[in-house]
C-alpha positions as CSV (number, residue, x, y, z in Angstrom):
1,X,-7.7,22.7,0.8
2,X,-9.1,20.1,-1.5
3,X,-11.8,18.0,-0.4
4,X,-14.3,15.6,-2.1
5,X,-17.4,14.0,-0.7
6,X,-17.9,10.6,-1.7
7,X,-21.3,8.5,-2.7
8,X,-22.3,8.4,1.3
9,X,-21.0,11.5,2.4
10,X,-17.8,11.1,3.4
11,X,-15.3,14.2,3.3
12,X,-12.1,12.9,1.7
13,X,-9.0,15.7,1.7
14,X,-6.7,15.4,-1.3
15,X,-3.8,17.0,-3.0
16,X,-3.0,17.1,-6.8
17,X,0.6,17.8,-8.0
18,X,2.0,18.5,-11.4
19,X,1.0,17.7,-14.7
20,X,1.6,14.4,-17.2
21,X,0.4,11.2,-16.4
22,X,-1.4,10.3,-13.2
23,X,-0.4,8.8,-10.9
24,X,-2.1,7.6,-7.3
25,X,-0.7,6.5,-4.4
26,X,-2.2,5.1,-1.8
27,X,-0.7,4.4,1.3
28,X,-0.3,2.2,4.1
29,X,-2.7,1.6,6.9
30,X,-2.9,4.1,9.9
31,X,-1.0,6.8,7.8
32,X,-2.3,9.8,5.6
33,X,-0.8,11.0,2.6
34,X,2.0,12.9,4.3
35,X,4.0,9.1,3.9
36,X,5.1,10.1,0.4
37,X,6.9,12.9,1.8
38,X,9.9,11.2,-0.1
39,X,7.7,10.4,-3.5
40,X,5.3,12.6,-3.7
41,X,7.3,15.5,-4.6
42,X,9.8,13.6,-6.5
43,X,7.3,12.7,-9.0
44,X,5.5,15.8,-9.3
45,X,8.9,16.7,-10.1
46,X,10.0,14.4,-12.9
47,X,6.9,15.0,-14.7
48,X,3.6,13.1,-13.2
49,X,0.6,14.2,-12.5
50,X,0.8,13.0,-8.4
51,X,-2.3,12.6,-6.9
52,X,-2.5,11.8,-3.0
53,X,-5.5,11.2,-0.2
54,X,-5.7,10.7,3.2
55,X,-7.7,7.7,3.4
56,X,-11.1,8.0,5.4
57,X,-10.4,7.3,9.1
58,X,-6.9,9.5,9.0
59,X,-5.3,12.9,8.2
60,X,-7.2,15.3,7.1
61,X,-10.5,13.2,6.0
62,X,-13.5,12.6,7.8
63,X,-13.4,9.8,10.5
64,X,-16.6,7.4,10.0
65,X,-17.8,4.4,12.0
66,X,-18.2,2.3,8.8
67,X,-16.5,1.8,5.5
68,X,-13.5,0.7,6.1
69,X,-13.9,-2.9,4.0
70,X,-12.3,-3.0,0.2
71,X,-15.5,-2.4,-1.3
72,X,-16.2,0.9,0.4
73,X,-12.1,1.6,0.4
74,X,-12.5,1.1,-3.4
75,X,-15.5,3.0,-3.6
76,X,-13.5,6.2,-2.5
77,X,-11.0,5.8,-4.9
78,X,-13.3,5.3,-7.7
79,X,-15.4,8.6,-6.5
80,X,-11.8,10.1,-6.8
81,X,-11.4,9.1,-10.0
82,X,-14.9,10.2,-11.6
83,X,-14.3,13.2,-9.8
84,X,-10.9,14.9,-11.1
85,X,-12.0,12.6,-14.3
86,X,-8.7,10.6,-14.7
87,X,-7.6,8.2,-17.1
88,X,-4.7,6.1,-18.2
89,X,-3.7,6.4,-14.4
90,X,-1.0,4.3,-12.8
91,X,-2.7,3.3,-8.8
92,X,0.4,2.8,-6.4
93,X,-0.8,0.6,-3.5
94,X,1.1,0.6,-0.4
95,X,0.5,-2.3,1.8
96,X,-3.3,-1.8,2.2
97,X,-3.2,0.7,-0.4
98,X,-2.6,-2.6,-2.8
99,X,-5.6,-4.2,-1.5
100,X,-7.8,-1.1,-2.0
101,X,-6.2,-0.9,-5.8
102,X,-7.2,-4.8,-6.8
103,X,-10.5,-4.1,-5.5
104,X,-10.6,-1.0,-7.2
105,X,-10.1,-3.1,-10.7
106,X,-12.3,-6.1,-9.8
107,X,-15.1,-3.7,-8.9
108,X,-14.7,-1.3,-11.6
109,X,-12.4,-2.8,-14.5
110,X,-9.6,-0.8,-16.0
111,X,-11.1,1.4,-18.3
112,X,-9.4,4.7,-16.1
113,X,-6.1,2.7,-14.8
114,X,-3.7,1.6,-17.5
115,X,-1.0,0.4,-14.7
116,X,-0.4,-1.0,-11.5
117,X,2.4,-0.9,-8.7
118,X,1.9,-3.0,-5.3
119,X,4.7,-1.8,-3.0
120,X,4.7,-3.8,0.5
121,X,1.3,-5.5,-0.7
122,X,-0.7,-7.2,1.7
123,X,-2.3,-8.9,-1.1
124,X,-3.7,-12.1,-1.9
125,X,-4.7,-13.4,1.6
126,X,-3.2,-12.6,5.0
127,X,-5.2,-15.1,7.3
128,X,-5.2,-18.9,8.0
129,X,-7.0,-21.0,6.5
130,X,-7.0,-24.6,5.5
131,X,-6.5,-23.3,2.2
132,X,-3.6,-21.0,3.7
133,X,-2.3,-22.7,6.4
134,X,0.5,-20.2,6.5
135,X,-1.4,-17.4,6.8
136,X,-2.0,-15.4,10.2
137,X,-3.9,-17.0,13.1
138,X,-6.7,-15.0,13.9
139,X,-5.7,-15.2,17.3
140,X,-3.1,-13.1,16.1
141,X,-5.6,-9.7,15.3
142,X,-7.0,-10.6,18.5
143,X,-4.2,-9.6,20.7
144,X,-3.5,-6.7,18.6
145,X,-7.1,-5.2,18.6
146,X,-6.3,-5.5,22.7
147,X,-2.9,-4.1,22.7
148,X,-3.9,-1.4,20.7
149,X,-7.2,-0.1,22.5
150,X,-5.3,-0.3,26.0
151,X,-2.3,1.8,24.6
152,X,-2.1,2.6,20.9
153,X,1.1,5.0,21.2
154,X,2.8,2.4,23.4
155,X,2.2,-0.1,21.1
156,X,3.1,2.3,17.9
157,X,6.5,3.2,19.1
158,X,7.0,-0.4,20.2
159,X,6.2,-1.2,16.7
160,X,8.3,1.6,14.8
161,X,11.5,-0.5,15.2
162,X,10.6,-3.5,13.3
163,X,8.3,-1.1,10.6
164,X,11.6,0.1,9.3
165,X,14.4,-2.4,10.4
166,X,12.6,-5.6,10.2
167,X,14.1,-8.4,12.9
168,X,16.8,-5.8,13.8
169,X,14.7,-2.8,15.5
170,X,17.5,-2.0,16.9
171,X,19.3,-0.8,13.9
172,X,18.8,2.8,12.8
173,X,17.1,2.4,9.7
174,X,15.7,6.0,9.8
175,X,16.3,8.8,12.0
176,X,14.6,8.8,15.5
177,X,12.8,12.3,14.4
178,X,11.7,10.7,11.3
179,X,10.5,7.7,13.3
180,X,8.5,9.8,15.4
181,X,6.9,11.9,12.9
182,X,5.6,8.9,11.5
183,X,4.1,7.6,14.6
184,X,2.6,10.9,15.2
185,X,0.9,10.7,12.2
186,X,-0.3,7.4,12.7
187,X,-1.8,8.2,15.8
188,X,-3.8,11.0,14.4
189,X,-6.0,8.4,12.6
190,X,-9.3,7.5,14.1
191,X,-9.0,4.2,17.2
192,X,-12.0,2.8,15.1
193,X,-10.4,3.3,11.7
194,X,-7.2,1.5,13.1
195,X,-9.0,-1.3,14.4
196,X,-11.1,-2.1,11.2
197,X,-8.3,-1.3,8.6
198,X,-6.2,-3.9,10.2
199,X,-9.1,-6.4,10.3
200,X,-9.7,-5.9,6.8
201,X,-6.1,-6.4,5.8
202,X,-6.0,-9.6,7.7
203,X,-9.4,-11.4,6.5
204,X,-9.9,-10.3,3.4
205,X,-9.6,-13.2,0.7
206,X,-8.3,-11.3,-2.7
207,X,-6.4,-14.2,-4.1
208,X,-9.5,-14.3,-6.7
209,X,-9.3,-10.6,-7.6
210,X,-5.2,-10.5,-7.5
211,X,-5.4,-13.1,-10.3
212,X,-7.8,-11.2,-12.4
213,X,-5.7,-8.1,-12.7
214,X,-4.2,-7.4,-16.4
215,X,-3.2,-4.0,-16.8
216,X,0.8,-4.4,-16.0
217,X,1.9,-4.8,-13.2
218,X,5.3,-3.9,-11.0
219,X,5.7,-5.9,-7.4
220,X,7.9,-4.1,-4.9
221,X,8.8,-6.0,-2.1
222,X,11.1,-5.9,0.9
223,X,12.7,-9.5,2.0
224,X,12.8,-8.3,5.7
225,X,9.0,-7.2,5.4
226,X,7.6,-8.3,8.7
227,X,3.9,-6.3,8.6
228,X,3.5,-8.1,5.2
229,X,6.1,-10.7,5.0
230,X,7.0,-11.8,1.8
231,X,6.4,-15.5,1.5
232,X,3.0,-15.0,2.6
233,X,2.5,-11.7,0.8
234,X,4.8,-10.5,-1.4
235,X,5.8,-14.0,-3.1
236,X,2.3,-15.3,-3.3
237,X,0.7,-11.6,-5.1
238,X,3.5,-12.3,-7.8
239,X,2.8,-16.0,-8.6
240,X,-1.0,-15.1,-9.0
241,X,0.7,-12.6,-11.8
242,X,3.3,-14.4,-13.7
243,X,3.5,-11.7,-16.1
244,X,4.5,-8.6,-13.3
245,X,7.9,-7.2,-12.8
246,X,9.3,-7.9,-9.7
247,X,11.6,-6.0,-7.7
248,X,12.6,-7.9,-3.8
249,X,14.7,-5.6,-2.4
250,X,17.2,-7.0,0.0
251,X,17.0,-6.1,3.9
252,X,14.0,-4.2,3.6
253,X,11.5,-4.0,6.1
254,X,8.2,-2.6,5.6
255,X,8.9,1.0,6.0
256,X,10.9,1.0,2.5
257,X,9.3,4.1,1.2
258,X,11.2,6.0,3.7
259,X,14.3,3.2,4.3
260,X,14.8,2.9,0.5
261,X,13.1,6.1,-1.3
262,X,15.6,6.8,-3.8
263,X,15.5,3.4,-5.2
264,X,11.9,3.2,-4.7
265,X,11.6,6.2,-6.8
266,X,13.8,5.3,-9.6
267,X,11.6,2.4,-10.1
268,X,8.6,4.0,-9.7
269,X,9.5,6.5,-12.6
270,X,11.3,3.8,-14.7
271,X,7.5,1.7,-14.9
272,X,5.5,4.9,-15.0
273,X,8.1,6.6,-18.0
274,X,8.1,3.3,-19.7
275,X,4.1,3.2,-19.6
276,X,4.8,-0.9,-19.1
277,X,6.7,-3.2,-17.9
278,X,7.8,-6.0,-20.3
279,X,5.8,-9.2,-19.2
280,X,7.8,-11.6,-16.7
281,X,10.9,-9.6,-16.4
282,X,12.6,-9.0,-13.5
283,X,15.2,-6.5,-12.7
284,X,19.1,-7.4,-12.8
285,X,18.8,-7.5,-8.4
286,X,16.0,-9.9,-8.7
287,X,17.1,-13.4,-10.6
288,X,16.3,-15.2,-7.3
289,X,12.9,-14.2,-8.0
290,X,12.4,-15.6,-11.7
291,X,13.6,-18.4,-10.2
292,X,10.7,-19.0,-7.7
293,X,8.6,-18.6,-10.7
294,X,9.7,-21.3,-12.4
């Protein structure tokens, strides 16, 4: 069992796979490395170094009161980092994951990360403000925070459906064991992590440090993405990047990494084999996207 302690004492468990380049992924909120059941393997496989960690909070990690803000979040990945003493490393953020790796490069540059891939990001800037009027009420994280204390796996199974099928829960996007599996390990993260994950997703303001990232850059983004819909998410990260590949994948909901793995790993190893992506192109599936740009 691999475990690092990080700068305030923190126990972090982490697995390293293969050799080559590495590569980091870092997953969605709630959920410990066991998500890239699908990619983690897959690219251990084709040649990548694969490094995974359950985020503090869930899995196999500790389960502090306190760091659960992008600075601490980036913080552990950085302590990662010095410790397994990584460079020209491509950070795979999932959903919060993306968050954590833009904080990660506006707190500690690029000089170890030569590549970035935000799949499902929440990035820039999830709440409403008069700056972002189409941002989330806070209202909104309100009512969650209370649905979720009075009956968290009620309101994860009730929430399974549109993770991976979007407006349609009821269409079987995944199998019901799968679905399940991942609720179970959702559930084994921490109530407090859960609560303050979410509220850092939601109020955090990263549309300054989304624009300051130069390394390049893929987007990966579902077009049925409800936890991090694309308008507000998705659409916005890319326009702050003009220069990043962008990949919208139609009918996807949030859950692609399970819903669409096999295309999400063909991508993933096409920008990590390539090293780059070429500045402001899009892929065949995506002209709808260069468009918006314009």
């Amino acid at each position: 069992m691999s475990l690092l302690t990080t700068r305030d004492g923190t126990r972090l468990y982490f697995e390293d796979w293969g050799t080559g380049r590495p590569v980091i992924l870092l997953g969605t909120a709630m959920l410990s490395a066991k998500m890239w059941e699908h990619q983690a393997p897959y690219l251990a496989k084709e040649g990548f170094r694969c490094i995974t960690y359950d985020r503090r909070g869930s899995g196999r990690s500790d389960r502090p009161w306190q760091g659960y803000d992008y600075d601490s979040l980036a913080d552990d990945l950085a302590d990662l980092l010095d410790h397994l003493d990584l460079t020209d490393v491509a950070l795979v953020g999932y959903a919060v994951g993306g968050g954590e790796a833009v904080q990660y490069l506006a707190r500690y540059g690029e000089q170890r990360v030569s590549g970035l891939v935000l799949v499902a990001s929440t990035t820039p800037f999830m709440m409403q403000t008069q700056d972002n009027p189409d941002g989330l009420d806070i209202a909104l994280f309100d009512q969650l925070v209370e649905v979720m204390t009075a009956d968290r796996p009620k309101w994860m199974s009730e929430l399974a459906g549109t993770f991976f099928a979007g407006a349609d829960p009821e269409r079987a996007a995944v199998s019901a064991e799968f679905a399940r599996w991942i609720i179970d390990i959702a559930l084994d993260s921490s109530p407090r992590a859960a609560v303050e994950i979410y509220r850092t997703l939601i109020t955090a303001d990263q549309r300054t440090e989304t624009a300051k990232v130069s390394v390049p850059t893929m987007i990966i983004h579902g077009d049925a993405d409800l936890g991090a819909p694309w308008p507000l998410c998705g659409l916005k990260t890319s326009q702050l990047l003009p220069d990043a590949s962008v990949h919208l994948y139609p009918g996807a909901a949030h859950g692609l990494f399970a819903t669409h793995a096999d295309r999400l790993n063909a991508d993933l190893q096409a920008f990590l084999s390539a090293g780059a992506v070429l500045p402001g192109r899009a892929s065949r599936e995506d002209s709808t996207v260069a468009v918006q740009h314009r």
